[in-house]
Structure formats: structure tokens, C-alpha cells
C-alpha positions, -999 to +999 in steps of 0.1 A: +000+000+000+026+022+012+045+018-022+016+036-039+012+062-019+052+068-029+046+069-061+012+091-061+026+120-033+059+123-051+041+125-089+018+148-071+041+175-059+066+174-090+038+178-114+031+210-090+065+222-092+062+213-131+032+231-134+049+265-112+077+263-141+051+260-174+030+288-155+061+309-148+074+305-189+037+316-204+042+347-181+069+356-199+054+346-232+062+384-241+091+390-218+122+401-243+148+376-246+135+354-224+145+315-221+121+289-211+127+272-179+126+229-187+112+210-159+125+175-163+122+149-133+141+113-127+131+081-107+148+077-074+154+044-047+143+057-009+174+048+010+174+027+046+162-005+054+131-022+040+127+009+016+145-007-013+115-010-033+099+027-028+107+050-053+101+084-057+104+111-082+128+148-083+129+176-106+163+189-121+168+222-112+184+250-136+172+233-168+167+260-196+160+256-231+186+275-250+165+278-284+166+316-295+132+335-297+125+351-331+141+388-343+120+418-347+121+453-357+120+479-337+135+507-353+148+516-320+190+528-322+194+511-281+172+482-289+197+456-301+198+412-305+222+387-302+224+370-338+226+332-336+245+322-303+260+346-278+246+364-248+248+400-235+273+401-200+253+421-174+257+425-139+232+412-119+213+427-083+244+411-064+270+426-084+277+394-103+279+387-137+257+375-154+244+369-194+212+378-210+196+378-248+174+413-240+186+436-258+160+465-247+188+491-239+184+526-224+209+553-202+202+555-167+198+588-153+236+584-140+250+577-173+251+544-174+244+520-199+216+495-188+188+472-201+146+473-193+150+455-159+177+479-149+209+454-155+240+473-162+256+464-192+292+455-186+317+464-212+357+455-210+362+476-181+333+471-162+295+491-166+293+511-197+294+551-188+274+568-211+282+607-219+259+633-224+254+635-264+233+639-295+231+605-305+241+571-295+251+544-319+257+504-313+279+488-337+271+448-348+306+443-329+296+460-299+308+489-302+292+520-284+298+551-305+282+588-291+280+625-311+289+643-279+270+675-271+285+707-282+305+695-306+306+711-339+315+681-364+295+647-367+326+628-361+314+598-337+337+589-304+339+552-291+329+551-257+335+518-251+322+481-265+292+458-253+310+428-240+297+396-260+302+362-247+293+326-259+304+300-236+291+262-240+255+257-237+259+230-212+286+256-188+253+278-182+230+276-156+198+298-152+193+316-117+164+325-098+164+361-113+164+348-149+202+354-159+223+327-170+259+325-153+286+299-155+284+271-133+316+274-121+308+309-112+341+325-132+336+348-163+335+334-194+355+349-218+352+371-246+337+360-276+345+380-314+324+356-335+293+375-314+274+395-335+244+422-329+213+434-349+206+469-344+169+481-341+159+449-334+147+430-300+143+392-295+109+378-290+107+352-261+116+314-269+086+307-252+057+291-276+021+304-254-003+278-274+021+246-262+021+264-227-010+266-227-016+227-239+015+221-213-009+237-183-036+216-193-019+179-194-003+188-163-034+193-146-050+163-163-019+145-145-021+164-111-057+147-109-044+112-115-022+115-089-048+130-064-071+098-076-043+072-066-041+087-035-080+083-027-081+046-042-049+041-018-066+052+014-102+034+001-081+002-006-063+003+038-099+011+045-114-023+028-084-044+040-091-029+075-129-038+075-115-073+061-092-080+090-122-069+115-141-098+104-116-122+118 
């Protein structure tokens, strides 16, 4: 009996965590650059004696699906994508770094140079200081070029160059804040073979309809589990009424 109730609790609450990740990558059907969270879970022996037989089920944790999202237009000079592989080195809240495909670029009020969720965008000396000017310009190399204010010629000056990097899909691991950093938790080099589309954003990787088909099954699933469960408990309560009789 027992080994049922093992198999229904833990499909139970992994097909909840399952369903927090599907739930979590429809909400950000629309989010720029985004990269779907994968939710994949493996059959595990319970340890200790007499317990050989239980299994039980756990989720992976970090799994991300490294498809890239589609390319529009924007027509926007600080809106910029990665083209084919690559990522964007940020810094993240706790002052790591960090790599990102969103390419929705603005200047802080202190100069700097940072993306839609406020992420400073590193360049090779650290976050990219943006000077007052008449236009900014981003290169397909990286490189950050102004028309400074109150000068007379349109001669552009270099300011400094987006650092691009493209480190092995399987060195990346996706954090709780939605940035990708190595697992090993050093900075992965720079990459030249990174290129950029100007006026252009990337869509999310995230595919809403087989979210939405995703949501569904897992619930379909959920209340399997939840049945098991019942027809486990109904099942002790028939073999208890049997052993009464004797």
C-alpha cells in the first residue's frame, strides 16, 4: 500500500512544481529575450532498510531551453539582438555577472548604460558610462559610439564596446532572477564571432499555445495523482474492515 502512496505524493508535488515552471514561462510569453525554464524529473530508490523497493520522483533544477526567440524590428537605435549564439554580460542585483539575450537598452539617469529590468551592461572595463550627447550608436561588434554635445563636427567617439560572450550551452546555468551565469561561477571569456542586430529586439523562446496545452496535461496529471491517492486510502480502509471480520 505504502508503495503507492510513494509513487502518487511524489508525482503529485513534482507535477506542482512542473506546473509553477510552465505557469512561470507563459508569463513571460512576451518578456524580451526570455529562455524557457525545462522542468525534467528522474526516478529515485528511498534509502534505509526495508525501503528498497519505494521510489520516488525529483525535478532537475536550472534546466533552460537555449532555443533563441524570433528577431523583430523595432526601429529603435538602443534596442539591439544577439544573432545566432551569444549572450549579453550584465551585472546582476548582487553585483555578479551574469548573461542575457534582452537587448532592450536605455541610459540610466547616472550615465550608465543598462537594459529594461535595470541590468548594467558590462563592457571591458566594467559598466558602460554613457556621456551626455546627441546620439548614440551600437555597432554589430559591440561597439558603443556617441555624437557628444556641443561638438561642432559629426565625427562619432567610441565610448566603449558591449561585451559579448558565448560559452558552451551546457557551462550555463539559469538563476532564480532569470540570468544565465557559468556554473563554475568565473567569467566566461570574450567572444568575437558575437554579432548584434541593431533596431531589433528578441521575442521570447517561449511558444504560449504549447504552454497553454503544457498547463492543461499537467493538470490532467495532477488529478491522477490526487485519484491514486483516494483509491490508496479506500483500498487500507477495505483491508481494514477485512481484517475486522476475523
Amino acid at each position: 500500500m505504502d508503495k503507492l502512496l510513494y509513487i502518487a505524493a511524489s508525482g503529485a508535488r513534482e507535477i506542482m512544481q512542473a506546473q509553477a515552471v510552465n505557469t512561470n514561462n507563459l508569463a513571460n510569453a512576451n518578456t524580451t529575450g526570455f529562455q524557457a525554464d525545462l522542468a525534467a524529473a528522474r526516478a529515485l530508490q528511498v534509502h534505509g532498510p526495508g525501503y528498497a523497493s519505494r521510489a520516488y520522483s525529483q525535478v532537475a533544477d536550472g534546466s533552460v531551453d537555449l532555443s533563441k526567440g524570433a528577431i523583430k524590428s523595432t526601429g529603435r537605435d538602443l534596442d539591439v539582438a544577439v544573432r545566432g549564439q551569444g549572450w549579453i554580460a550584465v551585472q546582476a542585483g548582487d553585483g555578479t555577472e551574469a548573461y542575457t539575450r534582452a537587448g532592450d537598452l536605455r541610459v540610466s539617469p547616472e550615465g550608465l548604460l543598462e537594459n529594461g529590468r535595470g541590468q548594467m551592461v558590462l563592457g571591458d572595463g566594467g559598466p558602460l558610462q554613457i556621456p551626455e550627447s546627441r546620439k548614440l550608436e551600437i555597432a554589430s561588434d559591440g561597439t558603443v559610439s556617441v555624437l557628444p554635445l556641443g561638438q561642432q563636427d559629426n565625427k562619432a567617439v567610441v565610448v566603449g564596446r558591449i561585451r559579448l560572450v558565448k560559452p558552451e550551452p551546457g557551462d550555463l546555468v539559469k538563476g532564480t532572477d532569470g540570468l544565465l551565469r557559468m556554473r563554475d561561477g568565473s567569467p566566461a571569456p570574450d567572444a568575437t564571432d558575437v554579432s548584434l542586430v541593431s533596431g531589433a529586439l528578441e521575442s521570447s523562446n517561449v511558444n504560449a499555445v504549447e504552454s497553454m496545452v503544457a498547463m492543461i496535461d499537467l493538470a490532467r496529471r495532477f488529478d491522477m495523482q490526487i485519484k491514486m491517492l483516494k483509491t490508496a486510502k479506500e483500498n487500507d480502509a477495505a483491508s481494514s474492515r477485512l481484517l475486522g471480520l476475523n
